[in-house]
C-alpha positions in Angstrom: 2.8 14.9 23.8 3.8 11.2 24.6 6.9 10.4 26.8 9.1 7.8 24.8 7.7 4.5 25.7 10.9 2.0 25.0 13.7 2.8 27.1 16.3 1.2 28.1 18.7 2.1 31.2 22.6 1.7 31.2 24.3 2.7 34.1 22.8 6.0 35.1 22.2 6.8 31.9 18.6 6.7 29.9 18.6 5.6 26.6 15.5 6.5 24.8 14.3 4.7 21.7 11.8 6.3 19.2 8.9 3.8 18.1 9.4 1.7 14.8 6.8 3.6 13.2 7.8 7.1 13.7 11.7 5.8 12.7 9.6 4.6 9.5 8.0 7.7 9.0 11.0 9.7 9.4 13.0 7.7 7.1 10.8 7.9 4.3 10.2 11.5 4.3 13.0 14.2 3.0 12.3 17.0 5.4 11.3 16.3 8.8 9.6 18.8 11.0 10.4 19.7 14.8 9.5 22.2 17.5 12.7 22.1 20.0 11.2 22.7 23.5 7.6 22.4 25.6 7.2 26.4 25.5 4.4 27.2 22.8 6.2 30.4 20.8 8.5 28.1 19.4 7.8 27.1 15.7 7.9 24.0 13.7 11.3 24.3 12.0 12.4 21.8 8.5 15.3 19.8 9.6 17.5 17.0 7.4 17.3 13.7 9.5 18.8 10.3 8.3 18.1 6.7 9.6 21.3 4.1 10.0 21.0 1.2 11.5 17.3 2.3 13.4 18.7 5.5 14.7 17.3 9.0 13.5 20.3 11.7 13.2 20.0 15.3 12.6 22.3 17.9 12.6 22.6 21.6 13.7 24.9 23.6 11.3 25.0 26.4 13.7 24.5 25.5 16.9 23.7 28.7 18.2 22.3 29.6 21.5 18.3 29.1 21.1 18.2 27.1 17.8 16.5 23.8 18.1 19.9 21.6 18.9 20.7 23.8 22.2 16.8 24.0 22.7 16.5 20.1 22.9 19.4 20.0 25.3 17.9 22.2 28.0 14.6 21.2 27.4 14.3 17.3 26.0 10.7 17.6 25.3 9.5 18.9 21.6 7.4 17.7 18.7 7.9 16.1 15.6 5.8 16.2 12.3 5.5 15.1 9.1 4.2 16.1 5.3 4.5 19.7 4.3 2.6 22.3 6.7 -0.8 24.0 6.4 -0.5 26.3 3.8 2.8 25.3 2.3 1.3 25.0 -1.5 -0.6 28.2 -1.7 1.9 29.5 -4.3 0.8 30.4 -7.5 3.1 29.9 -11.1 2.4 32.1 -14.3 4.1 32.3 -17.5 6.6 35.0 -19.1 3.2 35.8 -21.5 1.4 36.5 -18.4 0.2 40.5 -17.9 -0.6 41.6 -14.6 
């Protein structure tokens, strides 16, 4: 886990910028990937982000206590990752002729 490298203070508060290359990478991809919080049991979840302007945005649709959105508030630290997961094409298609 790296700690944001490009930030920038104003006033008292922090404003953290995400490297050019990971805003890239998120931009390009459909589905981005994110673990909410340093504590291992949580998962990788499939989040919708957009880029404007430089800036990544995502949002929660239910904002529940212990989803990723309230995770990241209470504990700023998580992961972020891209492409489809291990595993994810392991499904198999058959045809209506198919017998089983």
């Amino acid at each position: 886990m790296r700690p944001i490298a490009n930030a920038r203070h104003r006033g008292e508060q922090v404003i953290r910028r995400l490297p050019q290359s990971i805003v890239s990478a998120i931009d390009e991809s459909s589905i981005l990937r994110v673990r909410a919080g340093a504590r291992p049991e949580h998962r990788f979840i499939g989040i919708w982000a957009v880029v404007v302007d430089g800036r990544v945005f995502a949002r929660s649709w239910k904002q529940k206590a212990g989803g990723w959105y309230q995770t990241f508030v209470h504990d700023p630290l998580g992961a972020i990752q891209k492409g489809k997961p291990p595993g994810s094409d392991s499904g198999r298609s058959c045809s209506r002729d198919t017998n089983p």
